[in-house]
Structures are given as C-alpha cells and as structure tokens.
BAZANU-174996 format. One line per 8 residues: their letters; for each residue x, y, z of N, C-alpha, C, O. Coordinates in Angstrom, 2 decimals. Last residue first. Example, Ala and Ser with C-alpha at 12.3 -4.5 7.8 and 13.67 -1.06 7.14 Angstrom:
<nodes>
sa> 12.85:-2.25:7.08:13.67:-1.06:7.14:12.90:0.03:7.87:13.41:1.14:8.04  13.19:-5.69:7.80:12.30:-4.50:7.80:13.20:-3.30:7.80:14.24:-3.32:8.46
</nodes>
This chain:
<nodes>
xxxxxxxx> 3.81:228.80:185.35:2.72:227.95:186.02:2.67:227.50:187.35:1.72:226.82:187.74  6.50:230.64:185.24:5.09:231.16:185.02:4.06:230.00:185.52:3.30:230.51:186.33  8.85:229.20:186.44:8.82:230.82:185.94:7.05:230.84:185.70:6.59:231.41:186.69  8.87:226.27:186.19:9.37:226.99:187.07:9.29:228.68:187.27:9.70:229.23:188.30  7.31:225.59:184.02:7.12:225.23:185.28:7.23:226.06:186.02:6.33:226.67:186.59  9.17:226.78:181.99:8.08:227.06:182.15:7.33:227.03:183.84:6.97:227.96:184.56  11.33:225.52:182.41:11.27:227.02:182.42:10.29:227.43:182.75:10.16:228.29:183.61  10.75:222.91:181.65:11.17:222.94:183.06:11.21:224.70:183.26:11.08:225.10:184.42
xxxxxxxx> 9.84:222.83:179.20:9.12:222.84:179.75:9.39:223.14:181.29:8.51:223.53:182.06  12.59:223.57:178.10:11.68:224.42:177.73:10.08:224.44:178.99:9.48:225.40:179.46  13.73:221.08:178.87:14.17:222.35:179.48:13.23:223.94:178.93:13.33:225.07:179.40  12.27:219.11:177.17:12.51:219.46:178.06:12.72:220.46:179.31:12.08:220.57:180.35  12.44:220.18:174.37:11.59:220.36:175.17:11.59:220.38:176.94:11.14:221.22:177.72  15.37:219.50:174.63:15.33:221.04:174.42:13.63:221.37:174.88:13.34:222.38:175.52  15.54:216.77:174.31:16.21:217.52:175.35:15.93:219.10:175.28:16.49:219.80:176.12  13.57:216.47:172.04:13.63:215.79:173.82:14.10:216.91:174.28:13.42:217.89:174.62
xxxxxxxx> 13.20:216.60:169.34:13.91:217.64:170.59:13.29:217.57:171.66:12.57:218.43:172.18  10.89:215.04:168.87:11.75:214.89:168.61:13.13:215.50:169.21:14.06:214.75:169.50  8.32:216.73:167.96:8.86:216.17:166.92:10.67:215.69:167.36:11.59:215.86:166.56  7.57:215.89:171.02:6.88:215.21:169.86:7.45:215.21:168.58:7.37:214.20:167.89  9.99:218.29:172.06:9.83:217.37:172.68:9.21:215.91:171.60:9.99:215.00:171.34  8.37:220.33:170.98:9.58:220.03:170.93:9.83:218.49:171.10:9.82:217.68:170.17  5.39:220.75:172.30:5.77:220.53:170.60:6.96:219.64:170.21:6.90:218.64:169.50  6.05:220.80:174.92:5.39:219.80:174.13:5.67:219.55:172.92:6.09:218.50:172.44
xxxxxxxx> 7.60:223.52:174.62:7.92:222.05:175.26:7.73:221.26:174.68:8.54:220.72:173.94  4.88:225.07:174.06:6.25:225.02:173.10:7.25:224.07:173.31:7.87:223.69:172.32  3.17:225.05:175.94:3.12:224.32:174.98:4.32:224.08:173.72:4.49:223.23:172.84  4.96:226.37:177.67:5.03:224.93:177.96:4.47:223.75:176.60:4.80:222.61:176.27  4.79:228.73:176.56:6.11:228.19:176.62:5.86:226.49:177.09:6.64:225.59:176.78  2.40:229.35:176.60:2.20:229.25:175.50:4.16:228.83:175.59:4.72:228.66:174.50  1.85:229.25:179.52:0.92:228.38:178.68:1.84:227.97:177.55:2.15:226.80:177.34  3.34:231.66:180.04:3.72:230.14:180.80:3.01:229.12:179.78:3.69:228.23:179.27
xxxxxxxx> 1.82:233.72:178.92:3.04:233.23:178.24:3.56:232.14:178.71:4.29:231.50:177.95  -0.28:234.01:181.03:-0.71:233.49:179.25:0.92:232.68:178.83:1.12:231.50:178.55  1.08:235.32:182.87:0.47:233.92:182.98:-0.13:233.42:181.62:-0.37:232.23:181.45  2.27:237.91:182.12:2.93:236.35:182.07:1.90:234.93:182.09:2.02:233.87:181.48  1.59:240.12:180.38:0.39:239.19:180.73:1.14:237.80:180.93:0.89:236.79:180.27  2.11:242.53:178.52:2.90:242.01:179.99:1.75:241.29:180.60:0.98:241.91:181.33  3.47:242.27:175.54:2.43:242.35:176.39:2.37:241.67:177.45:2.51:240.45:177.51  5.90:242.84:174.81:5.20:243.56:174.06:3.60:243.86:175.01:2.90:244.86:175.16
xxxxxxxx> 7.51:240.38:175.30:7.59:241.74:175.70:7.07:243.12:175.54:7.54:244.18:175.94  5.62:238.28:173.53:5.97:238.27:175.20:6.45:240.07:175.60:5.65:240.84:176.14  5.62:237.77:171.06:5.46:238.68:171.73:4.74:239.32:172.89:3.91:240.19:173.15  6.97:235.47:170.49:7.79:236.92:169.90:6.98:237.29:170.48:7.75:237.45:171.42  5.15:233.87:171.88:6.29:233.97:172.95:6.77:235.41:172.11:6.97:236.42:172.79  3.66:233.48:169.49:3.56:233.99:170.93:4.52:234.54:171.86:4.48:235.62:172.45  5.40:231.89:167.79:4.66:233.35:167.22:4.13:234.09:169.02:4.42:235.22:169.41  6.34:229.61:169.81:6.89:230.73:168.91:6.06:232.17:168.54:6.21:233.28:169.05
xxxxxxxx> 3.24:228.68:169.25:4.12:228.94:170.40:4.75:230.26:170.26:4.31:231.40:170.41  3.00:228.43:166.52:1.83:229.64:167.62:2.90:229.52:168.45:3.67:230.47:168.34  5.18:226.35:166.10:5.14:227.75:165.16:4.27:228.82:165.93:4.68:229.98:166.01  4.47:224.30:167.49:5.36:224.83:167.94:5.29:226.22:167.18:5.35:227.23:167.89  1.70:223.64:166.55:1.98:224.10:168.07:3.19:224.92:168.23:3.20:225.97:168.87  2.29:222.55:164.28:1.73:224.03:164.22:1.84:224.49:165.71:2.05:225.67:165.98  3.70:220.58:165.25:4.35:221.41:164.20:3.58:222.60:164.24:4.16:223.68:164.22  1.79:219.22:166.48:3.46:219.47:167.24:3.65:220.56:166.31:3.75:221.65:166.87
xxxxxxxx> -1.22:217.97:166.93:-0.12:219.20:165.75:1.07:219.89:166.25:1.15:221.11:166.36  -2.78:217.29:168.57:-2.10:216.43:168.62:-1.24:216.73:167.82:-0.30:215.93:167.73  -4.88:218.67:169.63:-5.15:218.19:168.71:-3.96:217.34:168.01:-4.19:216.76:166.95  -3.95:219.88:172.32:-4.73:219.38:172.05:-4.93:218.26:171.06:-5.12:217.10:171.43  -2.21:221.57:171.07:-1.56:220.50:171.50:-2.93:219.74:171.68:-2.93:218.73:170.98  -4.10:223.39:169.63:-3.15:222.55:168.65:-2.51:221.42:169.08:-2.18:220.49:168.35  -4.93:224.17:171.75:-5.57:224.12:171.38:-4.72:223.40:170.08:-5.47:222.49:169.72  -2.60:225.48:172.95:-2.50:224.62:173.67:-3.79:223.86:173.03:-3.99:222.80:173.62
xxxxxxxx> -1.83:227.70:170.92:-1.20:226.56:171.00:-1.25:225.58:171.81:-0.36:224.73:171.78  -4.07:229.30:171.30:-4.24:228.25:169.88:-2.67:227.75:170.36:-2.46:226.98:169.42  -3.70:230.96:174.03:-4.29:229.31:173.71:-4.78:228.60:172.63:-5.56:227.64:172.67  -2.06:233.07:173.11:-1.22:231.75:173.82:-2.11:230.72:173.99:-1.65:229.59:174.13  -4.04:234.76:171.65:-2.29:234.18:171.05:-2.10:233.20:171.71:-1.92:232.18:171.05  -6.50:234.83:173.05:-6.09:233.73:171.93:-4.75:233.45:170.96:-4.45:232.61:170.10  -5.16:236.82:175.11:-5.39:235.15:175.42:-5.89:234.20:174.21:-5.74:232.98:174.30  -3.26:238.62:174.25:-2.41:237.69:174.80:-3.69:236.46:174.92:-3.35:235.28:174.86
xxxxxxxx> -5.43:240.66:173.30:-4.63:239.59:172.50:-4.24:238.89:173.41:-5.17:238.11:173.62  -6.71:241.15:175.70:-7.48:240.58:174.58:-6.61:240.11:173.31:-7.04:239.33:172.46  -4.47:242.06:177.30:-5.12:240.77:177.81:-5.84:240.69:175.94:-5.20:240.06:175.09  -4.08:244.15:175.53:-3.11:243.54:175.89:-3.68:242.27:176.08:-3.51:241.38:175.24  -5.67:245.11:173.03:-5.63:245.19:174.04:-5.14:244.38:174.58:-5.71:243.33:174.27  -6.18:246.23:169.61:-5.19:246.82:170.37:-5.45:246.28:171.85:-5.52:247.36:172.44  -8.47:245.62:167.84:-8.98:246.34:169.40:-7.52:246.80:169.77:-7.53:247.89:170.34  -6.77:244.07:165.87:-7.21:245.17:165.74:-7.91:246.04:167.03:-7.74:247.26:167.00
xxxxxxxx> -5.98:241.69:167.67:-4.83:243.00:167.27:-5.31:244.35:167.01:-4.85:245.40:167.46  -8.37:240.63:168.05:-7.86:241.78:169.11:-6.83:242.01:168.77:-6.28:242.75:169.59  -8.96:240.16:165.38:-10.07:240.88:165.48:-9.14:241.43:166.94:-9.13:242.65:167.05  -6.84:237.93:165.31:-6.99:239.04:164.39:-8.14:239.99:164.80:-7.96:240.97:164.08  -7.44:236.03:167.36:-6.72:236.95:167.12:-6.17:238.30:166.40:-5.45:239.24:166.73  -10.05:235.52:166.22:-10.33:235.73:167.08:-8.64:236.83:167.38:-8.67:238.05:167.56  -9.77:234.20:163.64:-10.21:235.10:163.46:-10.09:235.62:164.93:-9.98:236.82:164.70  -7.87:232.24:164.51:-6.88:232.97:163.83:-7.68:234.43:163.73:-7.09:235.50:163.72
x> -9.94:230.49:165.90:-8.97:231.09:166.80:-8.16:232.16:166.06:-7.69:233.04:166.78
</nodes>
C-alpha cells in the first residue's frame, strides 16, 4: 500500500492518491493496528484540502475513530466517528 501511494504522488492525481491514502487505514483497522491506523488516518485527513475526494476522507476519519477509541480515547473516538457518520458516509 506505501508503494502504491508513492507511485500516485508521483502521477500527481487526485482520485489516484486519495484512494490508497484513505484505505491503508482501514486496511490497518483491519488488522487490528490502532496505532498505525491512527498515524495513516491523520497523514490522510492532512490532506483532505488538497484533494477534493470527500468520500475517501469519510473512510479515512472514521478509521481515525476506531483507532482512538482502541488505544483508549473513547470519548474523542467517539465524536470523531459521529463526524464522520454524519458528514461523509
């Protein structure tokens, strides 16, 4: 997935980055890695305004929930995930 992102930074194309930026973190939740989930999250979401493809960024905020939430920030996953919900999925 890291080569896959790296190969569409270099193409430059909005959709062709935004969709392996925002699904190595649902591909980490998957795998049950709160900690690296939350860091792709994050690394995703920085760049949300950059590429206007919301429905990727719902993904990659809910997986950022999840993360939260597993190590522990209940309440902040939470409301992370309720954003999500409510704004992009």
């Amino acid at each position: 997935m890291h080569e896959a992102i790296a190969l569409s930074e270099a193409l430059g194309h909005a959709a062709t980055i935004a969709q392996p930026l925002t699904q190595l973190p649902w591909a980490l939740q998957i795998n049950g890695d709160a900690e690296a989930a939350l860091r792709e999250s994050d690394r995703a979401l920085a760049r949300e305004g950059e590429i206007v493809h919301p429905q990727f960024f719902g993904i990659a905020q809910a997986m950022r929930g999840w993360a939260l939430s597993r190590i522990g920030r209940d309440e902040e996953g939470i409301s992370e995930l309720e954003r999500a919900f409510a704004g992009e999925l």
